[in-house]
C-alpha angles and dihedrals in degrees: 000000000000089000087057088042093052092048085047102060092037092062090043088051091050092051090049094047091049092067125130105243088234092060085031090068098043090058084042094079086066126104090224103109085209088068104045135081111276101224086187133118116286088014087274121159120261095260090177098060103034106093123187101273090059100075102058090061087043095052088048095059099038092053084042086055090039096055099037081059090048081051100054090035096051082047094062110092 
């Protein structure tokens, strides 16, 4: 189960991180750590303040940014 979890967080980590700077700032304004900028060191997320119900929002607005970049992208010719 750890294993799942960990898997879990990383892909959720490499979504967040692919975001275009100009979507990135609009979910920015939100009070989900997930979804802010990590001024931390190494550019890591806050672990110690993300709880549980942060990452269903998270994961909803890195697959909306993804798609909307699948979208852009399948639109090129």
């Amino acid at each position: 189960m750890k294993k799942i979890s960990f898997m879990a967080g990383c892909s959720l980590l490499l979504m967040v991180s692919c975001v275009s700077n100009s979507n990135y700032e609009s979910s920015a304004k939100s009070d989900n750590p997930l979804l802010q900028t990590f001024n931390t060191p190494f550019g890591v997320p806050p672990f110690d303040k993300i709880k549980p119900g942060d990452f269903p929002s998270a994961f909803e607005e890195a697959m909306k940014q993804e798609n909307m970049e699948i979208d852009s992208i399948t639109k090129c010719t």
